[in-house]
C-alpha atoms as a printed R data frame, in Angstrom:
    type eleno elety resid chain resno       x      y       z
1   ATOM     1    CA   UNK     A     1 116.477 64.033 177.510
2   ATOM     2    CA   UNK     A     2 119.812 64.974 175.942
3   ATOM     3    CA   UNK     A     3 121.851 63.044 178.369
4   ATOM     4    CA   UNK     A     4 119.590 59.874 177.885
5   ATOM     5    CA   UNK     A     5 120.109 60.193 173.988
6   ATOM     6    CA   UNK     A     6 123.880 60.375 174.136
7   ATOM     7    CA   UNK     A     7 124.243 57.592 177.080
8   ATOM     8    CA   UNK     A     8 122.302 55.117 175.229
9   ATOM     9    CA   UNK     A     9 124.129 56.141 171.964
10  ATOM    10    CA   UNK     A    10 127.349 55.005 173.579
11  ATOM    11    CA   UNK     A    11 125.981 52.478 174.660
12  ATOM    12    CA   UNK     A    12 125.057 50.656 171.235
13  ATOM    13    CA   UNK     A    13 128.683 50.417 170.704
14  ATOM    14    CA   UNK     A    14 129.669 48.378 173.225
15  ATOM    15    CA   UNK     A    15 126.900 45.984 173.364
16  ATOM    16    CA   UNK     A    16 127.571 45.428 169.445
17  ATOM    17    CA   UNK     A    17 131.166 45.404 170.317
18  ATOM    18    CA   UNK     A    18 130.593 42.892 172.937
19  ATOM    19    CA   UNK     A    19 128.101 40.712 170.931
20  ATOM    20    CA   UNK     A    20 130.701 40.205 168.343
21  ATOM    21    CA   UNK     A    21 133.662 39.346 171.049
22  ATOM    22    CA   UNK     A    22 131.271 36.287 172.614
23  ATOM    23    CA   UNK     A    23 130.424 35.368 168.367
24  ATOM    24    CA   UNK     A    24 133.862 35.332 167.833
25  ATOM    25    CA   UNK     A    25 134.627 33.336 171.341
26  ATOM    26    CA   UNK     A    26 131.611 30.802 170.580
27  ATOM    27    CA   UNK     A    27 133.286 30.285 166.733
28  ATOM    28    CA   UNK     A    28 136.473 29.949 168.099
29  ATOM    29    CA   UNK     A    29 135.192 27.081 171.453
30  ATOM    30    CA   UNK     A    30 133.323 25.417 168.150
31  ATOM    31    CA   UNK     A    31 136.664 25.009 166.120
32  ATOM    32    CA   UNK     A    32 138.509 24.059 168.900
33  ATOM    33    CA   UNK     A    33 135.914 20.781 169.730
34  ATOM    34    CA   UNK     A    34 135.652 19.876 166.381
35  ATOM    35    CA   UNK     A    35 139.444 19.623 165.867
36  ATOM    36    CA   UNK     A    36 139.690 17.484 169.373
37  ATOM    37    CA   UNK     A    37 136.836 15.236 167.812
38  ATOM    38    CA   UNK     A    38 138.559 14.893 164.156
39  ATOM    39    CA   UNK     A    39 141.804 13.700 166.538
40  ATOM    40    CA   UNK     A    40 139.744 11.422 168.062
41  ATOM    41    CA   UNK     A    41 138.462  9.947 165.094
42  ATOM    42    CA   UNK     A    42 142.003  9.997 163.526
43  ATOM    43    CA   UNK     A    43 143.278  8.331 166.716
44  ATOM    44    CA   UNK     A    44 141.122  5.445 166.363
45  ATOM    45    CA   UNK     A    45 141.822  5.029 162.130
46  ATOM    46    CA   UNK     A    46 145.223  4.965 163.005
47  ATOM    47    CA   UNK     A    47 145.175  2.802 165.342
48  ATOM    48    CA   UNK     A    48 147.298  5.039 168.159
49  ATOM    49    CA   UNK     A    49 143.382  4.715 169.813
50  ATOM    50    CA   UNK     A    50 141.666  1.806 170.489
51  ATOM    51    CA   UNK     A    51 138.104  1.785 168.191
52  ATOM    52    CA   UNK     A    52 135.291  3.043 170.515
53  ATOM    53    CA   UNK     A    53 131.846  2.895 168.753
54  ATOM    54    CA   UNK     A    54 130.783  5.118 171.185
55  ATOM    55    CA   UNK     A    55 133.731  7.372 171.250
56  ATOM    56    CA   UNK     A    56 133.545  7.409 167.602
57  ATOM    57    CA   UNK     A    57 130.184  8.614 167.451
58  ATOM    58    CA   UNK     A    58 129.941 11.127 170.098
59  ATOM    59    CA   UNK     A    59 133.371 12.759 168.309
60  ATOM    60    CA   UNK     A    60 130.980 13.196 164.985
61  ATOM    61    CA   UNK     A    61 127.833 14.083 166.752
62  ATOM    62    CA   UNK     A    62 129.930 16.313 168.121
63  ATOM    63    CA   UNK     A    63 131.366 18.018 164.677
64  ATOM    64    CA   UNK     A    64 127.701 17.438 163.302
65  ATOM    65    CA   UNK     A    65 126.502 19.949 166.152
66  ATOM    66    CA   UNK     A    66 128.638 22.360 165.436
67  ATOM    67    CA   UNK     A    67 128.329 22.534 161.583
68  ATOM    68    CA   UNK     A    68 125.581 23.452 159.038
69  ATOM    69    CA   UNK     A    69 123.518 26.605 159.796
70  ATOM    70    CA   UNK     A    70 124.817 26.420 163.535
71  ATOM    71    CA   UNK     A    71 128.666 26.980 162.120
72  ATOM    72    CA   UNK     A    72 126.926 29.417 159.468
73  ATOM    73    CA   UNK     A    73 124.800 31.740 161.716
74  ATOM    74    CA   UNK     A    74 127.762 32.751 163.819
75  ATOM    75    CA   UNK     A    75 129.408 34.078 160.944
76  ATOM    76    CA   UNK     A    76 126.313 36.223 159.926
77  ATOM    77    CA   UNK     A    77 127.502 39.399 161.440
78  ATOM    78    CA   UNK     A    78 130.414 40.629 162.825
79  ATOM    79    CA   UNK     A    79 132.635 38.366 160.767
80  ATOM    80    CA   UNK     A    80 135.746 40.911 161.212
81  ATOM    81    CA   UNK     A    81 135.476 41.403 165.442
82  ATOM    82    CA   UNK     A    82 138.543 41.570 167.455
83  ATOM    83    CA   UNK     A    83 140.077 38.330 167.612
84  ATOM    84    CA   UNK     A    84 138.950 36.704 164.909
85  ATOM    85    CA   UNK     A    85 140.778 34.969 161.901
86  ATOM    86    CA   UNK     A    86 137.761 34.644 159.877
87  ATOM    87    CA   UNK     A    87 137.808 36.651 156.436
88  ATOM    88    CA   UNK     A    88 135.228 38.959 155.230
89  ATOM    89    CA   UNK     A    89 135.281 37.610 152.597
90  ATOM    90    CA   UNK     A    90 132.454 35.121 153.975
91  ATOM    91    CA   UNK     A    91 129.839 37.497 153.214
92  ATOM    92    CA   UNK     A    92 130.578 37.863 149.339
93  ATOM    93    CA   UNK     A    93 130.874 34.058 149.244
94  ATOM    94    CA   UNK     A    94 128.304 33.108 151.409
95  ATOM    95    CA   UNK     A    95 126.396 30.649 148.890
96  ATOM    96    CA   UNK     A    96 130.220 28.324 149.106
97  ATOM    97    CA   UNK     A    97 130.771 28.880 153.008
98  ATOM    98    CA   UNK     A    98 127.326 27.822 153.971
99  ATOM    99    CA   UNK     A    99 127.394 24.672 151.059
100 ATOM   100    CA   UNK     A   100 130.695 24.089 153.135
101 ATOM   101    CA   UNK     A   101 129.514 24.184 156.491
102 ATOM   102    CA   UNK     A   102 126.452 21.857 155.114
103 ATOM   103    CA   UNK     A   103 128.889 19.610 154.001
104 ATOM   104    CA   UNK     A   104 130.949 19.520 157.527
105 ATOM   105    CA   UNK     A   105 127.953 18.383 158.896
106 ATOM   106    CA   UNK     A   106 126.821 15.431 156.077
107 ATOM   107    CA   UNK     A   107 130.137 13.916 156.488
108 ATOM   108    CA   UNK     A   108 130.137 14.200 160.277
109 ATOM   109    CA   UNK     A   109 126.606 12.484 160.349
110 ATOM   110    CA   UNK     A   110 127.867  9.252 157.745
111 ATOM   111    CA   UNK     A   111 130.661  9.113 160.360
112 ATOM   112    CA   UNK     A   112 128.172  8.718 163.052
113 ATOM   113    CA   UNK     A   113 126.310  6.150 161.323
114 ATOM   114    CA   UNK     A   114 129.233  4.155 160.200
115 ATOM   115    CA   UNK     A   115 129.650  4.148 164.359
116 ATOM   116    CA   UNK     A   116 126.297  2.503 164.616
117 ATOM   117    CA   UNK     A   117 126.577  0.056 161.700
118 ATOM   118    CA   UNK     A   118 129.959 -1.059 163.071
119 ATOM   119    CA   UNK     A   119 129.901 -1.499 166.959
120 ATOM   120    CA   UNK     A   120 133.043 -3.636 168.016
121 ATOM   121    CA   UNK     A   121 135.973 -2.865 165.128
122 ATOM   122    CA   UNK     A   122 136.771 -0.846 162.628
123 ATOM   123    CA   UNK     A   123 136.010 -3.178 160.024
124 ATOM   124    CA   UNK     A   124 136.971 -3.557 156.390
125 ATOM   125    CA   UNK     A   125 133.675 -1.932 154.755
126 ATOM   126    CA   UNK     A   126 134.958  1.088 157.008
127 ATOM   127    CA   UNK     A   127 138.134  1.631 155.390
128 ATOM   128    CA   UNK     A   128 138.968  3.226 152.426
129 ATOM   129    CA   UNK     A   129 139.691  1.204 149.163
130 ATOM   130    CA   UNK     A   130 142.222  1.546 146.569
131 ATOM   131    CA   UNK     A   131 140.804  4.294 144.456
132 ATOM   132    CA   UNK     A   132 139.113  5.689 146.532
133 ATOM   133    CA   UNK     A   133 141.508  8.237 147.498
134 ATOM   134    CA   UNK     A   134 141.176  9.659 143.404
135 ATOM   135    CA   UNK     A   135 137.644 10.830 144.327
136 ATOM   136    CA   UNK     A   136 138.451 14.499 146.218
137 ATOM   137    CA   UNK     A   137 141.651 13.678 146.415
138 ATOM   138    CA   UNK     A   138 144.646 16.134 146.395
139 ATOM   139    CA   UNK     A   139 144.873 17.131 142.995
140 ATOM   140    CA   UNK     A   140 141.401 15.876 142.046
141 ATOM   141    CA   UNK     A   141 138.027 17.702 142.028
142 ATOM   142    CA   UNK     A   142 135.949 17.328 145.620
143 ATOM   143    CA   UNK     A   143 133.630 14.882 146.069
144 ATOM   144    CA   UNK     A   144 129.757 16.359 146.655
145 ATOM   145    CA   UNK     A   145 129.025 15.872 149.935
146 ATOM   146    CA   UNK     A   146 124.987 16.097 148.814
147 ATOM   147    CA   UNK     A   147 125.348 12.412 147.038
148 ATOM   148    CA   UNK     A   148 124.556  9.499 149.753
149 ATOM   149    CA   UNK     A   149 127.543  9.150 151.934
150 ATOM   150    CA   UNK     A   150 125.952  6.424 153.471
151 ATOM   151    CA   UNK     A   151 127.839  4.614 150.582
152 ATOM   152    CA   UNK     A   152 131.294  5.354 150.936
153 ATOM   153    CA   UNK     A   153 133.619  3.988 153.477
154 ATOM   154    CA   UNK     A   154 134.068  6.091 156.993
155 ATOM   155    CA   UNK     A   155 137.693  6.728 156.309
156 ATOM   156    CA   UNK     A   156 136.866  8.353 152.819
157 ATOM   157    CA   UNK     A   157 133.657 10.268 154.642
158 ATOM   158    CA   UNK     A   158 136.725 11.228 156.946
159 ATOM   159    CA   UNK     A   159 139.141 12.286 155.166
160 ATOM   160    CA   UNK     A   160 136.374 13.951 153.146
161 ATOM   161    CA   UNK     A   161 135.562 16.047 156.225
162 ATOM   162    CA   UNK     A   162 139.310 17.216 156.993
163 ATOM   163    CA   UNK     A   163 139.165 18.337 153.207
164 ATOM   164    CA   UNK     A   164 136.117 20.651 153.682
165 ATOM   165    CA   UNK     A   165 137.587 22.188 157.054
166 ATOM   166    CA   UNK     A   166 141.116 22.644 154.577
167 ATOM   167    CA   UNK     A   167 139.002 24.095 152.077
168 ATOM   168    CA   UNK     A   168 137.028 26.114 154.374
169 ATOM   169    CA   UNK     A   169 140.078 27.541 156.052
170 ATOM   170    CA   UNK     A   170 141.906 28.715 152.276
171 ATOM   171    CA   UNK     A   171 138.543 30.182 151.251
172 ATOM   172    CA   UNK     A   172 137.789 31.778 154.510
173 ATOM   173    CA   UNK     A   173 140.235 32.408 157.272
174 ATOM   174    CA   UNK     A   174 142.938 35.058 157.193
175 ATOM   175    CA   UNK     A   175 145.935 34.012 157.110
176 ATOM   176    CA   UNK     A   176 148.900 35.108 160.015
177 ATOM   177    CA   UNK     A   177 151.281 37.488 158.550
């Protein structure tokens, strides 16, 4: 009975151990296609891509599917495993990195309805106006992702988008030393 005990004791370790190495992998395969989708999207709004509605789209459905409460429940536990850059602090400010990771995923969504809305270019209602860069811009106060989207030009939903991820990673990730 003893020897059952202390086998299965050590081996609660390394199941947690290895629960939190495939979290941390599946965070890390999620960052890694949602910045290959925002390059796509960029690609096409700068024109060094040609505009491909259905390009477009599938490179915000596929951000979408990795934000909101997916993105948020694989930082529920094990936020400091092996291998990850993500900052524990995620836990004491969990109310702002799950608002965030909501907010990765409106944006991504009015991207993938501007898509729809606008099969053959990238037209004019897709691309942002003067003044709009003053709302969330640089030095200004963010934008609330929770106000309709819908309404704002793609670029701005865009470059909206990048600004939660920059956001997200000051807040949240730690930092190379």
């Amino acid at each position: 009975m003893l020897l059952v005990v202390g086998a299965f004791a050590t081996t609660i370790p390394a199941v947690t151990q290895s629960i939190a190495t495939d979290n941390v992998a599946q965070r890390q395969d999620g960052m890694k296609a949602m910045a290959a989708a925002a390059k796509t999207i960029d690609g096409m709004f700068k024109g060094s891509s040609v505009y491909d509605a259905n390009a477009f789209k599938a490179a915000a459905e596929t951000i979408r599917s990795h934000a909101g409460e997916k993105l948020s429940s694989l930082f529920d536990r094990s936020i400091a495993a092996p291998g990850s850059k993500a900052s524990v602090n995620i836990e004491a400010e969990r109310q702002s990195f799950d608002k965030l990771a909501a907010d990765l995923g409106v944006y991504a969504s009015a991207l993938a309805a501007a898509a729809e809305r606008y099969p053959d270019v990238i037209s004019p209602q897709m691309r942002m106006q003067s003044g709009d860069a003053m709302i969330g811009g640089l030095l200004a106060r963010k934008a609330k992702a929770d106000r309709d989207v819908r309404s704002i030009p793609a670029e701005h939903a865009f470059h909206l988008m990048l600004q939660t991820c920059t956001s997200c990673h000051a807040q949240f990730r730690v930092r190379a030393e």
